[in-house]
C-alpha positions in Angstrom: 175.1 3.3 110.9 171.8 4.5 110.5 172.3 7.1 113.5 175.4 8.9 112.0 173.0 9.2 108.1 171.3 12.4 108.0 171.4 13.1 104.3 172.5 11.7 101.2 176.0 13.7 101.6 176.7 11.1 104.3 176.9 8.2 102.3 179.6 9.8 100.2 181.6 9.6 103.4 181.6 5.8 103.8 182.8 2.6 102.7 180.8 -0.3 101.3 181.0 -2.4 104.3 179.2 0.8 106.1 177.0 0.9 103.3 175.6 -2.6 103.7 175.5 -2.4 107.5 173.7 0.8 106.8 171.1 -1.1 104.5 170.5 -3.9 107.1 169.5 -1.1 109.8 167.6 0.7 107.2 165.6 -2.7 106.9 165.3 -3.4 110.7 163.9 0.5 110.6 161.1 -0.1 107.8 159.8 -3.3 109.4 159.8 -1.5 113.1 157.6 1.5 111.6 155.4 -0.7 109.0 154.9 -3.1 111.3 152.9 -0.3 113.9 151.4 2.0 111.2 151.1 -0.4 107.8 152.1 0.4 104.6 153.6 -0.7 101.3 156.3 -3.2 102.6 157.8 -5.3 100.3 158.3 -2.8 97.6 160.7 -0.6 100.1 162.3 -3.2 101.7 163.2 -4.6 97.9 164.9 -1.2 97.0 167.2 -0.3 100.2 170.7 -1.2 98.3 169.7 0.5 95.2 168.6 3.7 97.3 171.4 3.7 99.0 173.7 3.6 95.8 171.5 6.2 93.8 172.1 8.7 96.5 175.7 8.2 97.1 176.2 8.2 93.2 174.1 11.3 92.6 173.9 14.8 93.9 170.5 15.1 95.2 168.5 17.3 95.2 170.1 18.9 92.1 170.2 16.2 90.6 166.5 14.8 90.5 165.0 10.7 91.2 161.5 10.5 90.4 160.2 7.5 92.1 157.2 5.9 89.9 153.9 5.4 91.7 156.4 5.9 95.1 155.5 2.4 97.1 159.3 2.3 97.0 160.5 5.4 98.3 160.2 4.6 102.1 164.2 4.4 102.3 164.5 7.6 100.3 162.6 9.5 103.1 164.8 7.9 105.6 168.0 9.0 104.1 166.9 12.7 102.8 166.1 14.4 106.4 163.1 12.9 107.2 164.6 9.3 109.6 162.5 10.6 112.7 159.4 11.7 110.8 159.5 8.6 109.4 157.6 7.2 112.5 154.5 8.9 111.6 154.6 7.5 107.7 150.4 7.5 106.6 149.2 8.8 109.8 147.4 12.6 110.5 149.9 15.0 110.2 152.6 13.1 109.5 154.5 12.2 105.9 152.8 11.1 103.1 153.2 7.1 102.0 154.0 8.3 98.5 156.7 11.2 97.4 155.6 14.8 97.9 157.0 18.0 96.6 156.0 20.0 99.6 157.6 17.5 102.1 160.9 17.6 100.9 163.1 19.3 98.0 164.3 15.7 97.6 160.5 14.9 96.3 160.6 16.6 92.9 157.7 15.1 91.5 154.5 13.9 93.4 153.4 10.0 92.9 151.1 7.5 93.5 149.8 6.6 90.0 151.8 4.1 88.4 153.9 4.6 84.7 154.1 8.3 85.1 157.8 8.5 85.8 159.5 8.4 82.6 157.0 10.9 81.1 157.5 13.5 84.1 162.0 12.6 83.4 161.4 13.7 80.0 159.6 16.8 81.1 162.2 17.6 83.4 165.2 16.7 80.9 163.8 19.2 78.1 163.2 22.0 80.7 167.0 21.9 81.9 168.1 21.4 78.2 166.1 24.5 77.4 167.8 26.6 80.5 171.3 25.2 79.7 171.3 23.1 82.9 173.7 20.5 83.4 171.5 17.7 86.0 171.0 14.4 86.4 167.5 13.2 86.1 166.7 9.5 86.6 163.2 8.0 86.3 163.0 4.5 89.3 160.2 2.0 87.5 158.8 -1.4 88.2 158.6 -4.3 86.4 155.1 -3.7 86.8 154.7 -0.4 86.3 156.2 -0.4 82.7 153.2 -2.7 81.2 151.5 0.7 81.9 150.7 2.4 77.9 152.0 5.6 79.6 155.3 4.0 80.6 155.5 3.1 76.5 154.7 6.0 75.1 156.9 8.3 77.2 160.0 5.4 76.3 159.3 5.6 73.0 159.6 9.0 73.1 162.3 9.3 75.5 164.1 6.7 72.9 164.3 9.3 69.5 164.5 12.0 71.8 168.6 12.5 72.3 167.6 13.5 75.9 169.7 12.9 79.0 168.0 10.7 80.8 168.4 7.9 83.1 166.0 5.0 83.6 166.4 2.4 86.2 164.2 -0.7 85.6 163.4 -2.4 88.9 163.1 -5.7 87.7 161.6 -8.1 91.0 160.9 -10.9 89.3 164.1 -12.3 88.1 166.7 -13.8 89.5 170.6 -12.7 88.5 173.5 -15.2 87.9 177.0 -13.1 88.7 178.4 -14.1 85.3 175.7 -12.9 83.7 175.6 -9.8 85.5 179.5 -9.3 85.2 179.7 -9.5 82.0 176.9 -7.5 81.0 178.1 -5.0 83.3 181.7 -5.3 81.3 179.6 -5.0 77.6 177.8 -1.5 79.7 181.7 -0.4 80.1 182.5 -1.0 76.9 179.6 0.9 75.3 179.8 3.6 76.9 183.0 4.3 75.6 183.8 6.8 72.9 186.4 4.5 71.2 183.7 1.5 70.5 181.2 4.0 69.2 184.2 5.9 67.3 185.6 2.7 66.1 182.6 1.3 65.1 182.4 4.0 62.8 185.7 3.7 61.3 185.0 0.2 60.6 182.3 0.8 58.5 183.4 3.3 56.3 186.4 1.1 55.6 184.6 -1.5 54.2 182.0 1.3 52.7 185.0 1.6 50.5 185.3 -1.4 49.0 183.4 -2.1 45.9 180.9 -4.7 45.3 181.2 -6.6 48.6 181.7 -3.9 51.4 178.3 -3.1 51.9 177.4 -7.1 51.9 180.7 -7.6 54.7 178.8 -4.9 56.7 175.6 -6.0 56.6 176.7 -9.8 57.2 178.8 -8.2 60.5 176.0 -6.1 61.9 173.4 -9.4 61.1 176.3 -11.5 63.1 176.4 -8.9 66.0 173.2 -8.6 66.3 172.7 -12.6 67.0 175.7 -12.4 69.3 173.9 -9.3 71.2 170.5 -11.1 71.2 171.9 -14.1 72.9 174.0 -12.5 75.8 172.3 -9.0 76.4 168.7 -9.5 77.3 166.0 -6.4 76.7 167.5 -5.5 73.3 164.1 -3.8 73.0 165.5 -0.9 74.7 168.5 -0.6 72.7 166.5 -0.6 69.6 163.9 2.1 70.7 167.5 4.3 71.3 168.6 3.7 74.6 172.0 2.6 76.3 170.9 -0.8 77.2 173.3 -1.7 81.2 172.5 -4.3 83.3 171.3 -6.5 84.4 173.1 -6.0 87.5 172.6 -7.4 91.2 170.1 -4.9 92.9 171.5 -5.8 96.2 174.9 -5.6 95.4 175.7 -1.9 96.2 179.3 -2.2 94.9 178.0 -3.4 91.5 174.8 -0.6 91.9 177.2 2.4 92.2 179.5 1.2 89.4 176.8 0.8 86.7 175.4 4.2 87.9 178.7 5.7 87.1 178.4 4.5 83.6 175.0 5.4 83.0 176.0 9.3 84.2 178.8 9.1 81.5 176.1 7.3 78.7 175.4 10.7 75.6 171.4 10.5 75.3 169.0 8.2 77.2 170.3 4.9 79.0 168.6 2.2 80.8 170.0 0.4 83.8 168.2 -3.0 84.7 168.7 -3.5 88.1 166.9 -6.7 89.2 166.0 -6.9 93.4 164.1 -9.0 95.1 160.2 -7.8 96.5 160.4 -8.1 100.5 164.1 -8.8 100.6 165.6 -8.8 104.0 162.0 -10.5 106.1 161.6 -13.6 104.9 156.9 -13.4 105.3 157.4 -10.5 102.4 159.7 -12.8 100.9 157.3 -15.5 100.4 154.6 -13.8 100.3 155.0 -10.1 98.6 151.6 -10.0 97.2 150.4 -10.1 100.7 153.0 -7.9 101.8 152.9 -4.9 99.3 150.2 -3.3 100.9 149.8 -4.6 104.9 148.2 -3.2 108.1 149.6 -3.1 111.3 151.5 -6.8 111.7 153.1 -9.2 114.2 156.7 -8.6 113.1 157.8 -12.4 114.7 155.0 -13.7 112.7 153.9 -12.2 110.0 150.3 -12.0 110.9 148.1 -8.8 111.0 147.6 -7.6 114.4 143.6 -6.9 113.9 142.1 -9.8 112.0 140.4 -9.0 108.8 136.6 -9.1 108.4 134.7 -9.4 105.7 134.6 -6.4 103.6 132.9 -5.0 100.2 135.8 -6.1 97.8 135.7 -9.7 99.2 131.3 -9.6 99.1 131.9 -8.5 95.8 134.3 -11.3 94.6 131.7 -14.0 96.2 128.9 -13.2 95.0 130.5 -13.0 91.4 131.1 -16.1 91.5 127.7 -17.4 92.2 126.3 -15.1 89.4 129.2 -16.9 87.1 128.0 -20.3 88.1 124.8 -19.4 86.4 126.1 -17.9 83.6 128.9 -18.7 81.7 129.0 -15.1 79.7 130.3 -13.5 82.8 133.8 -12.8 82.8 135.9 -10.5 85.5 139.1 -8.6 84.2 141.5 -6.5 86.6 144.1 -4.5 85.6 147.3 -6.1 88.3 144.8 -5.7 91.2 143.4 -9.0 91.4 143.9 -9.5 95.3 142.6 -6.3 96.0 139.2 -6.2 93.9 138.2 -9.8 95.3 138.9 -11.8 92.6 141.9 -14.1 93.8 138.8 -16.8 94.2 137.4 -16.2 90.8 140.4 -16.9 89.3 140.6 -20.1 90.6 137.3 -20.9 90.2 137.4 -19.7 86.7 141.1 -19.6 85.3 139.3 -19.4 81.6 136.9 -16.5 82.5 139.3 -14.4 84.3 141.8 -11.7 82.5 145.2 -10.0 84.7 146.3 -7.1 81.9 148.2 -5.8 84.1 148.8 -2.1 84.9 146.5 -0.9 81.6 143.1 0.6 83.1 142.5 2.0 79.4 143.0 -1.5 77.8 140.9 -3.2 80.3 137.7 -1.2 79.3 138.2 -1.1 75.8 139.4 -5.0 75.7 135.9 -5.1 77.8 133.8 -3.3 75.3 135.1 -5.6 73.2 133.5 -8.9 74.5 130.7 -7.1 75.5 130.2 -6.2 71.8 130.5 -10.1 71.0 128.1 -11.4 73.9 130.0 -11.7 77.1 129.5 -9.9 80.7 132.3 -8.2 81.6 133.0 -6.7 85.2 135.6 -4.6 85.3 136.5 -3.7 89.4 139.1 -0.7 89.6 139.5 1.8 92.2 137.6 4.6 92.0 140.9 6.8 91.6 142.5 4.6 88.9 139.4 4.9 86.8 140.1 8.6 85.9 142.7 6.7 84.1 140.2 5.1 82.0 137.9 8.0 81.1 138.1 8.2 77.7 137.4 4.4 77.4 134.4 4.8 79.5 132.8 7.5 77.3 133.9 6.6 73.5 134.5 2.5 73.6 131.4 1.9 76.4 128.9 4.2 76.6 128.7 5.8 73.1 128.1 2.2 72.0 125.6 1.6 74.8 127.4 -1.4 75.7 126.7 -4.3 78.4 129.9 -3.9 80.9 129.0 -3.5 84.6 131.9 -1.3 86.0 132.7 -1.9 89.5 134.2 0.9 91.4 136.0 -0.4 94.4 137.5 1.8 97.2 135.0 4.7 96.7 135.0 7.4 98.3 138.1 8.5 101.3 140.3 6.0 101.5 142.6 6.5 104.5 146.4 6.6 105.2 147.3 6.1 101.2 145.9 9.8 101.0 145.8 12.6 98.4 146.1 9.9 95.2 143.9 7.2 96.1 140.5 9.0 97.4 138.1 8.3 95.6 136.1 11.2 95.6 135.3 12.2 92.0 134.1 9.1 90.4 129.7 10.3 91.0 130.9 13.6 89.3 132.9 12.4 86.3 131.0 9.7 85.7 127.6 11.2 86.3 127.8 13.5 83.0 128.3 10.5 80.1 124.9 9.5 78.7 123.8 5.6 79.1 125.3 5.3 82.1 123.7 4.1 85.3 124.8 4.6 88.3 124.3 2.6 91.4 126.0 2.5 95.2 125.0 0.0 98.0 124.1 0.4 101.5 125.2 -2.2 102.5 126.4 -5.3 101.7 123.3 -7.4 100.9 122.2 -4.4 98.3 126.2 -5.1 96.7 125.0 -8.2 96.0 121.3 -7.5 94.6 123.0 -4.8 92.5 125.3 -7.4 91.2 122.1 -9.5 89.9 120.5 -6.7 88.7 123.3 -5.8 86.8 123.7 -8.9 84.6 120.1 -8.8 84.1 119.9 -4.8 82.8 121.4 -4.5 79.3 123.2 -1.3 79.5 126.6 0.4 80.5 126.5 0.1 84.3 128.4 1.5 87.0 128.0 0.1 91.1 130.7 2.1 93.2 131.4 0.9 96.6 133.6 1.7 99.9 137.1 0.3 101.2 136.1 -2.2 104.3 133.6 -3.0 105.3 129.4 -2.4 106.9 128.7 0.3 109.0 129.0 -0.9 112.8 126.5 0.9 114.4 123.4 0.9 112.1 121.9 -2.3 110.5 119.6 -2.7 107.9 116.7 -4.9 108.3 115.3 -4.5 105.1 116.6 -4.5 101.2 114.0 -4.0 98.7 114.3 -5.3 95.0 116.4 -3.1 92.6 114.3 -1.3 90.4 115.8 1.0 87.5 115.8 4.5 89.2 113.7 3.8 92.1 115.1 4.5 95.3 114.2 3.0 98.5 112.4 5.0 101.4 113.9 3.5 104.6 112.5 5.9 107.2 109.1 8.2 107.4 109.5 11.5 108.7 107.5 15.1 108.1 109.8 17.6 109.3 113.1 16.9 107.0 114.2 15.0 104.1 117.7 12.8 104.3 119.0 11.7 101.2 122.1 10.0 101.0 123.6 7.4 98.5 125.8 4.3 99.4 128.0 4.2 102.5 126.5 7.7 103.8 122.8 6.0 104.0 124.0 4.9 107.7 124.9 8.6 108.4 121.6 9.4 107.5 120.1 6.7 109.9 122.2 8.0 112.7 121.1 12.2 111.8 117.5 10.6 111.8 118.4 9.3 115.4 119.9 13.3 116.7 117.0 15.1 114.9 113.9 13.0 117.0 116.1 13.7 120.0 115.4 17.3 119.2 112.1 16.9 118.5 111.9 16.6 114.7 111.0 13.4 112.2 112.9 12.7 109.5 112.3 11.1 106.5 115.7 8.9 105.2 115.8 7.9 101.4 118.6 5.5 100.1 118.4 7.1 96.4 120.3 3.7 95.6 120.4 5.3 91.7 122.8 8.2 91.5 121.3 8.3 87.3 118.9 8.0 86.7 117.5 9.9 89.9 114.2 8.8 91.3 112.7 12.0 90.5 109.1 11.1 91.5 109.7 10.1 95.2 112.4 12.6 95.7 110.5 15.6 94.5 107.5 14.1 96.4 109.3 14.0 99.9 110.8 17.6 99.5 107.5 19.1 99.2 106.2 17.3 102.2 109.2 18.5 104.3 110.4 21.6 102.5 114.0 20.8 104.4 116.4 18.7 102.3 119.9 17.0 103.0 121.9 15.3 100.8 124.6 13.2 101.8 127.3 11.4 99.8 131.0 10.4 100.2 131.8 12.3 96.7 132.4 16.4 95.6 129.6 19.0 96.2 130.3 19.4 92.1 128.0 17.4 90.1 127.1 14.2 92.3 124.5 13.5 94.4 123.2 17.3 95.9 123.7 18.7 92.6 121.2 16.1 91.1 118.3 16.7 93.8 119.6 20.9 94.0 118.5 20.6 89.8 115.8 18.7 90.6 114.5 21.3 92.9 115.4 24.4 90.2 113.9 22.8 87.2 110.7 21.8 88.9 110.4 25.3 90.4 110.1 24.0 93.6 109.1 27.1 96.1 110.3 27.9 99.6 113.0 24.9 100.4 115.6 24.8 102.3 118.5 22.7 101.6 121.8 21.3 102.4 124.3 19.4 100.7 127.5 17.4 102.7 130.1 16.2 100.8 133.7 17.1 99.9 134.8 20.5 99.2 136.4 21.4 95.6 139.7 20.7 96.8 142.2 17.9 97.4 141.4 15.7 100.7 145.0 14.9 102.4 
């Protein structure tokens, strides 16, 4: 079926039997391609019915399906032009992992951040209000992705708002019962219907009427259908924030899907359809395991296994050696926000259940929930990814730093990332963070100066932030040597009188290696690990640059405001004569 589907105006030309044929060799498809390049697995394969039915209900692109973060949207490539570029999903030069509006007209909103969907809907909904456009726009969202406070605030709004707008919750972590789903799917009918609404209407102004007991009758009716409505339609919530509660309904029933679609096209004002699927559905290893399986590398299909075994890297360093440090001291506490896998911490939390806090996806409440056992004693570490702490900014500077406050920020997968691309470098942590006052900044070398970060960290009473790469060690250059952490010193790792390498975390073994090509050509270099991005070991810094009078900086961050813009001020407000400089790092642009 798959061969004959080469946009969404295909489905409308077959059955449902075709359908779910279609969905099975949709599934065999994703597997064959994830299992080769890696990618986000068990979110796609857990959405292939409901894709299916959203396009063969809706007219794409003019009607518009904003995919939230986009782990899911592998099937949606598949079925809007791109089935043959789908081969090269997360590799150079092919098409993105996540929805992109200059792929395809079919991406109408770029994603990768979770709980921005609704939000961006609503956008969209008042824009073709305002032009007198008559469009569909429907919102896809995780379970997941609504605990993010974005994905509330835009609901709530969304709610009172009167706007056309669909929202399908993609509920994984439920099962369905066919009653259950039948009959709510017979209440969804029955709401959407002008005559209930009308009716309902009629009924209370006819008892309005009646003196001295009609307003009592009413209020002992609505009270009674309320309590009947609690009991059989779960996620009132919804309905009371002012949506058209429908659902739940059988995600991988594509029969059931297109019908309760239907409804929600003819619901006046925002409606909610709870779909519930299940996370890896169709290979029985994402099944079981869809944790391991949202995110994979290149795997054995027949077993599930990766093909290249994984070695140790920083985010697994990192969760060891916390727990030692928490073995000594029971203030230390870890909290992730729905990352705990991939910050380390799967360990922790079973070495210490009590000390260890999931909020889910809620960046913003995990710092300030930090600063708040911080303020009453505790040691928080807080790993996030270096590109889901721009999400936390705010809570950095006003509930952290402005109090001066004792919560050691780790920031994992810093730096370029890989195949995830545009949304998930991690590139402008140094610069944003480098500008808020009692911060101090730190990035390893390796990974014995992770761990002597770590300890120095519990030990230094102050707002602290230690940023480190995805993976792991460099191959090719190994330290022999890891001094003591000192506040602001950096460590000198190479003698040299000709030029002066500085570099900061991961790019310290790129200035090894430049040491190596520059005495092939003659020339000594002098390599400094600067270890402290702020405060900047001014004193050895300035005193190498006037012994060489050539300086390099390297860093895996922006030329704006990290590492070369500290030593390029250092030089200009020390007046430092005759020096010649260079800085490496990322342009002020977007890395694909």
């Amino acid at each position: 079926m798959l061969e004959k589907i080469n946009s969404p105006e295909d489905l409308k030309k077959i059955n449902y039997e075709e359908k779910n044929i279609l969905a099975k060799d949709i599934r065999k498809y994703i597997l064959d391609v994830i299992s080769k390049n890696g990618g986000h697995l068990a979110s796609s394969l857990g959405v292939v019915e409901l894709t299916i039915a959203l396009h063969s209900v809706f007219d794409t692109p003019k009607d518009k399906i904003i995919w939230d973060v986009g782990h899911q949207s592998y099937a949606h490539k598949i079925l809007t032009g791109r089935k043959e570029k789908f081969k090269t999903i997360r590799q150079k030069g092919g098409i993105s992992g996540f929805p992109k509006t200059k792929e395809s007209e079919y991406d109408c909103f770029n994603t990768g951040h979770s709980s921005t969907s609704i939000s961006a809907a609503l956008g969209m909904a008042r824009a073709r209000d305002l032009k007198g456009e008559d469009n569909q726009i429907v919102a896809v969202i995780g379970d997941g992705a609504l605990t993010g406070g974005m994905a509330q605030e835009a609901l709530n709004d969304a709610g009172c708002s009167r706007a056309k707008i669909i929202v399908i919750l993609n509920d994984n972590e439920m099962s369905i019962s066919p009653s259950v789903g039948g009959l709510n799917l017979f209440l969804g009918k029955l709401r959407t219907k002008k005559l209930y609404r009308k009716s309902n209407g009629n009924i209370k102004k006819f008892f309005g009427k009646i003196p001295y007991v009609g307003n009592f009758i009413i209020r002992k009716a609505q009270k009674t259908k309320n309590i009947i409505k609690q009991a059989i339609i779960p996620k009132m919530y919804f309905e009371d924030i002012g949506f058209t509660y429908l659902g739940p309904v059988d995600g991988h029933n594509i029969e059931q899907l297109e019908n309760i679609l239907k409804l929600s096209k003819a619901v006046e004002g925002p409606a909610l359809v709870h779909v519930l699927t299940k996370k890896g559905k169709g290979y029985k290893f994402a099944e079981e395991n869809p944790d391991k399986f949202h995110s994979t590398p290149a795997f054995n299909l027949e077993t599930g296994e990766p093909i290249v075994k994984k070695e140790a890297d920083y985010s697994k360093i990192f969760g060891n050696e916390l727990i030692k440090l928490a073995k000594n001291d029971k203030k230390i506490v870890a909290i992730t926000a729905a990352m705990k896998d991939g910050t380390g911490l799967g360990e922790f939390q079973k070495e210490f259940p009590d000390r260890f806090f999931d909020v889910g996806i809620a960046e913003q409440h995990a710092l300030t929930m930090a600063a708040g056992m911080a303020i009453d004693g505790m040691i928080p570490f807080v790993p996030i990814y270096s590109s889901f702490y721009q999400r936390g900014y705010d809570q950095v500077i006003h509930d952290i730093a402005m109090q001066n406050l004792h919560v050691i920020m780790c920031v994992d997968r810093a730096g370029k990332v890989g195949a995830d691309g545009m949304t998930h470098h991690g590139v402008f942590d140094m610069a944003f963070f480098r500008i808020i006052p009692n911060l101090v900044i730190m990035a390893p070398k390796d990974f014995t100066e992770l761990e002597k970060m770590m300890e120095f960290a519990v030990s230094l009473k102050k707002p602290i932030v230690i940023r480190y790469p995805r993976g792991g060690e460099d191959k090719d250059i190994k330290f022999n040597k890891c001094q003591e952490i000192e506040l602001g010193k950096a460590e000198k790792l190479k003698d040299g009188k000709d030029i002066s390498i500085i570099a900061i975390g991961k790019k310290v073994a790129d200035a090894m290696k430049m040491a190596e090509d520059y005495k092939k050509q003659g020339k000594e270099a002098e390599v400094i690990n600067a270890r402290f991005l702020k405060p900047l070991d001014e004193n050895q810094i300035k005193e190498s640059i006037l012994k060489t009078k050539n300086v390099i900086t390297i860093e895996d961050g922006t030329k704006i405001n990290g590492l070369g813009t500290a030593v390029e001020e250092l030089i200009v407000e020390n007046n430092l004569q005759n020096i010649k400089f260079k800085k490496i790092a990322y342009d002020d642009e977007f890395l694909d």
